[in-house]
C-alpha positions, 0 to 999 in steps of 0.5 A: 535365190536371185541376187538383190539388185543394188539401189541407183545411189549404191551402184557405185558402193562395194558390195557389203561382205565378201563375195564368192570368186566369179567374172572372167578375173576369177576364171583366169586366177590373175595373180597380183606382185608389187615390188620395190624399187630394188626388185624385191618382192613387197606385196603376194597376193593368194592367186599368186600363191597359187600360181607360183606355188610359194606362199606369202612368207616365203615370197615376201621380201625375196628377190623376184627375179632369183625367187621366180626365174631360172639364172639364164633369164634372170638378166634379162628380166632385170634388164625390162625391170629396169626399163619399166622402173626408169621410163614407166612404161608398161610392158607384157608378154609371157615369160618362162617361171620356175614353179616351187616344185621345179617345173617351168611354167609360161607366164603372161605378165602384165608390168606397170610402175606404181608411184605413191605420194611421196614419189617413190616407184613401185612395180606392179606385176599381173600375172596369169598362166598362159595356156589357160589365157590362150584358153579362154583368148580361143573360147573368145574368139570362137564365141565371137565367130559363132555369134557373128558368122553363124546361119543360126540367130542367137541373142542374148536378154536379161532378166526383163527379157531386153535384148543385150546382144544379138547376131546378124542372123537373128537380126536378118530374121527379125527384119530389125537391125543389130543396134535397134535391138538391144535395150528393147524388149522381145515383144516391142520386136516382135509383136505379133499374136504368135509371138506371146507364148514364146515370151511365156516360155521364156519366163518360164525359162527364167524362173525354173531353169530348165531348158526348152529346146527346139520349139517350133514358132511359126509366124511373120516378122517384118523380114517377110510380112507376107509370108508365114516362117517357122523357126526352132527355139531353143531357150537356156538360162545364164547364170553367174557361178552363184546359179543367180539368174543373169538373163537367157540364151536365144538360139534359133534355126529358120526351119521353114523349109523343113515346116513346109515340106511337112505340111506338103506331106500332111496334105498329101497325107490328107488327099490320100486319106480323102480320096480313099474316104471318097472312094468308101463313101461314094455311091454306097447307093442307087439313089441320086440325091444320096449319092451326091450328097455322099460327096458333099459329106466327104469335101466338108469340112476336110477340103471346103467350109461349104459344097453344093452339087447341082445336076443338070434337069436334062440327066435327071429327066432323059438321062442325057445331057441337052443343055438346048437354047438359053441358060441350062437349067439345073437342080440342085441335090445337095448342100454341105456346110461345115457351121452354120452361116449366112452363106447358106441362105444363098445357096440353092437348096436341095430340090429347087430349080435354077439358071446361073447367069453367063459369068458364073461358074456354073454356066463357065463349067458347063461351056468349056468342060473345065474347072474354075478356080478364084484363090482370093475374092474380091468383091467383083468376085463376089458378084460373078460367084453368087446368083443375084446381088442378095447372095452376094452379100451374103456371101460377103457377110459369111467371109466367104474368100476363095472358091471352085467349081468343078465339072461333073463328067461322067462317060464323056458326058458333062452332067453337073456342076459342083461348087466349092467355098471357104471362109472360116478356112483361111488358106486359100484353095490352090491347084492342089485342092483343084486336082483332088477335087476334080478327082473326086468329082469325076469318081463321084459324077460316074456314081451319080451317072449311075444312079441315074441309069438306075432311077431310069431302068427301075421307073421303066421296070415298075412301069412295065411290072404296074402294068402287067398286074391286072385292076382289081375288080370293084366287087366280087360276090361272095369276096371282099379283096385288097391288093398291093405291089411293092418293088423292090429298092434295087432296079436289078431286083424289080419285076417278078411279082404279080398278083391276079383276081380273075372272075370266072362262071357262076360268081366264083373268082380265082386268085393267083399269087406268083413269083418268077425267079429271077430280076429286072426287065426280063423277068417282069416280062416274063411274070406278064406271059405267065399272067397272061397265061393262067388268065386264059387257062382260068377261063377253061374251068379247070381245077387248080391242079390241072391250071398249075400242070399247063403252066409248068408246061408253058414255064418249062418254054421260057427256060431259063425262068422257073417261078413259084405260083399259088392258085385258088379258085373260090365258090361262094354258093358253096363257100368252097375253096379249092387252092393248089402250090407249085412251090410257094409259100403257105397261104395264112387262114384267118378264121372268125374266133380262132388263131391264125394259121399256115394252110398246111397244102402239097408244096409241089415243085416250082413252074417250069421244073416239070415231072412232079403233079401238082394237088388240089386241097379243098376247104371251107370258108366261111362268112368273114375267113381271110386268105392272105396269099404273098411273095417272099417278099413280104416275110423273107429278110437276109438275117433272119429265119424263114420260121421266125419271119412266119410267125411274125406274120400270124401274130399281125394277123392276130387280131384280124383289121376290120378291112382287108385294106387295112391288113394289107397297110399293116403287113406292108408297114411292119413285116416287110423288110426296111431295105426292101431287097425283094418286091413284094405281092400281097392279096388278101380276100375276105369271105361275104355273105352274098347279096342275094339267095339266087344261086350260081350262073351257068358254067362252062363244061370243064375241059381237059 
């Protein structure tokens, strides 16, 4: 329990009852002798009995100087008895006494005259032992030292947590001298928001006892307003002997150079984490819009609040850099904020068209090369910063105060910009932002720079593909017939795939589906030889066996492709089809009224391998029959079987669409791959009735 405290008017009154030994008296056991004017002994407290060994009885009424003293000091004791009786003057010093049990003990004494009211001379000595005196005299001393001498601050605050002392150190530490401290309160000294759970711990302190040692405090005093220090403190609760609480002990080490290097070392911690981040996440893609905003995700929020990458429209249109006359015209790609904001409002969003004025970042990066960094903004700043006198504003609104722009050079070649901002983050960006954001600028510019090339490459790859496959013909008789290409996601995967209708004598039309094996520019062009190809052997009126021969021939000359190849020749007068394989997929038939199924034909070997014939297998269609003919695009996906994909096929072919365009959105929509690894053929023919009962035009003599 805590000692009641007195009352203003019974200050001054005894405390009622005895009270258990505390204070520096008791600590040093002084003992209390009056002696008469003759020197002996007439008053022994307890404390003398301790120190001397005699008890009262013994002591009282003896001699002092032949009780206490051996017999070659005892004249000189009473020679200063004597002098302290007749001058009254005090006298101190330590003098060597002889304990009860024999032994010789220094002493400290302090001797004084007492007079009483009717005249008469007493002596009072106060004694103590003296080693335990140089004791605490040494204790004092280093105290006083460690508290004024000392780098560390210490203070001590009673129990309403005002200062009682306090060490220059601390002082210097607080920027609030020595005297202006004590009788103030540790808040009135340090007000600052920082500052109040380190007043809650000394509370705590206080009511439990327990220590709490080496907290760290971080904030800014009146020493350094400017600047952020950190500080270790430990706290300790006083107590009298009783365990009564009499205030706290404040003792704290200015650590802020130990703060900052850790910070430096999280923050290096951080870029490195970022920059392994970024190199994980940054051009997973060929797609320029996904890439760039890759990068945003990776620098919010870990480095900025809000990102914007913008390229120049000369890259994305040409693939190269032409910044021409005028302002250079970008688009932006992708925005990044980490919470919602005005700021938003004035970036340009992703897909917009823009110029920045001369001062901006932007328009700076792309004259010099070279990145921009504002560490505090202004509102001049804020101005040169934001596209018009709106965004501005906003940005103001946003609280937006620092910010970069970097440039986006890919193989030599500046090719965008990228603008970073912070608002809600206090710090500001400084050089070390600076260095990892341009290198992650650069990572990301070479990907993006890639994903351009590709986008390039690829719409020259669809357009060389699209061009080599044929336009279907807008009737066939005896046919209804749909048709689709899709390339692959990949440029590399793109130009394999075709698909040909080609009309031949007496109303019949072949059909060819084909698959050269391999990717890219090469392999389109080689698809189109082999279309071309097998549209001019088709006019030689050969069965399908015999087209597929010569064009094992011609594959075998464009080593090192082979490719796969179904052909199908379709009389609609004898509503007779005549297909053959080199290699290729089943086709699926779709009879009117029953399942559908895989047409079970002599696979042969692919084109260009040679040495194995090829045969013709010969059926019927009838009115309403599908042939679905397709690429392994269509079924073929890197997690699942061949079987299970096949089967997948029949059952969307189940039941048939009312047209065969339709058939071919299904299949496209629900059997092909998401990620489209592969292009993909597909051509579909329904049989018809014919429009007349004439019968079939002149046909050619078949040739070998």
């Amino acid at each position: 329990m805590r000692r009641a405290e007195q009352r203003p008017e019974q200050a001054d009154q005894p405390a009622a009852g005895a009270a258990d030994p505390s204070g520096l008296m008791d600590l040093l056991g002084v003992a209390a002798v009056l002696l008469e004017a003759d020197g002996r002994i007439d008053m022994w407290s307890p404390q003398a009995e301790e120190l001397f060994g005699y008890a009262r009885s013994e002591a009282v009424g003896q001699y002092a100087a032949t009780l206490l003293l051996h017999p070659e000091h005892q004249d000189a004791a009473v020679t200063l008895f004597a002098e302290v009786m007749e001058t009254g003057r005090g006298w101190a010093g330590a003098f060597p006494v002889r304990h009860k049990d024999g032994s010789t003990r220094m002493v400290e004494f302090r001797n004084m005259r007492l007079t009483d009211n009717l005249g008469d001379h007493y002596a009072l000595g106060l004694a103590t032992d003296r080693s335990t005196l140089r004791q605490v005299e040494r204790n004092v001393a280093l105290s006083t030292r460690l508290v004024t001498q000392a780098p560390i601050g210490l203070a001590v605050l009673d129990t309403d947590l005002r200062y009682l002392a306090i060490n220059p150190a601390l002082a210097g530490m607080h920027g609030v001298p020595e005297g202006n401290h004590v009788g103030r309160s540790f808040r009135e000294i340090l007000p600052g928001a920082p500052f109040v759970s380190a007043e809650a711990v000394m509370r705590q302190v206080l009511e439990t006892g327990l220590p709490v040692v080496d907290q760290q405090v971080v904030g800014r005093t009146a020493a350094d307003p400017e600047r952020e220090h950190a500080w270790a403190v430990s706290i300790y609760r006083l107590e009298d002997h009783n365990g009564h609480a009499l205030g706290i002990a404040n003792v704290v080490v200015d650590v802020t150079d130990r703060y900052q290097a850790a910070r430096e070392a999280d923050r290096a911690q951080q870029r490195l984490r970022l920059m392994a981040n970024g190199s994980a996440r940054i051009g997973t893609t060929l797609e320029v819009e996904r890439t760039a905003q890759e990068l945003a995700d990776v620098l919010v929020p870990d480095l900025a609040d809000m990102v914007a990458v913008d390229l120049l429209d000369s890259v994305l249109r040409t693939g190269r850099t032409d910044l021409g006359e005028g302002p250079a015209l970008f688009r932006a790609l992708a925005v990044k904020t980490a919470y919602p904001t005005d700021a938003a409002q004035a970036i340009v969003p992703p897909g917009s068209l823009t110029t920045y004025h001369a001062d901006h970042p932007a328009a700076h990066c792309i004259r010099t090369r070279r990145p921009q960094l504002v560490t505090h903004l202004d509102g001049s700043d804020l101005t040169r910063i934001a596209a018009d006198s709106d965004a501005a504003r906003l940005l103001a609104r946003a609280g937006v105060h620092t910010d970069m722009a970097v440039p986006l050079i890919a193989r030599g070649q500046i090719i965008g910009v990228m603008g970073l901002a912070r608002a809600r983050n206090p710090v500001p960006f400084d050089q070390d932002d600076l260095t990892l954001a341009c290198e992650l600028a650069s990572s990301a510019a070479l990907s993006i720079d890639n994903a351009v090339l590709h986008q390039h490459i690829r719409s020259a790859a669809e357009t060389l593909q699209r061009s080599l496959l044929p336009q279907l013909p807008p009737h066939r008789p005896g046919l209804e017939v749909a048709a689709r290409y899709r390339p692959a996601q990949a440029f590399s995967e793109v130009g394999g795939d075709w698909y040909d209708v080609i009309p031949l004598d007496g109303d019949r039309t072949a059909l060819a589906v084909g698959d050269v094996m391999g990717s890219g520019i090469p392999a389109a062009t080689t698809m189109g030889r082999l279309r071309t190809a097998t549209s001019t052997l088709a006019d030689l009126d050969l069965d399908p066996a015999r087209i597929l021969t010569h064009l094992d021939k011609i594959t075998h000359g464009l080593d090192p492709y082979i490719a796969t190849c179904l052909y199908a020749v379709y009389d609609p007068y004898r509503c007779r089809l005549e297909v053959a394989s080199a290699g290729h997929l089943p086709p699926v038939l779709v009879r009117v009224g029953r399942p559908p199924e895989l047409l079970d034909l002599p696979t042969g070997t692919p084109l260009g391998v040679g040495g194995v014939p090829f045969e013709t297998t010969t059926l019927d269609l009838a009115p309403g029959d599908d042939l679905v003919l397709y690429t392994d695009g269509l079924v073929e996906t890197r997690n699942d079987p061949i079987d299970e994909r096949l089967a997948d096929l029949l059952a969307l072919l189940s039941p048939p669409c009312r047209s065969v365009e339709e058939t071919c959105n299904r299949l496209l929509e629900q059997l092909r791959d998401p990620a489209g690894h592969d292009d993909v053929a597909l051509l579909i023919a329904r049989a018809q009735p014919l429009a007349t009962s004439g019968g079939p035009g002149p046909r050619s003599p078949a040739r070998a």
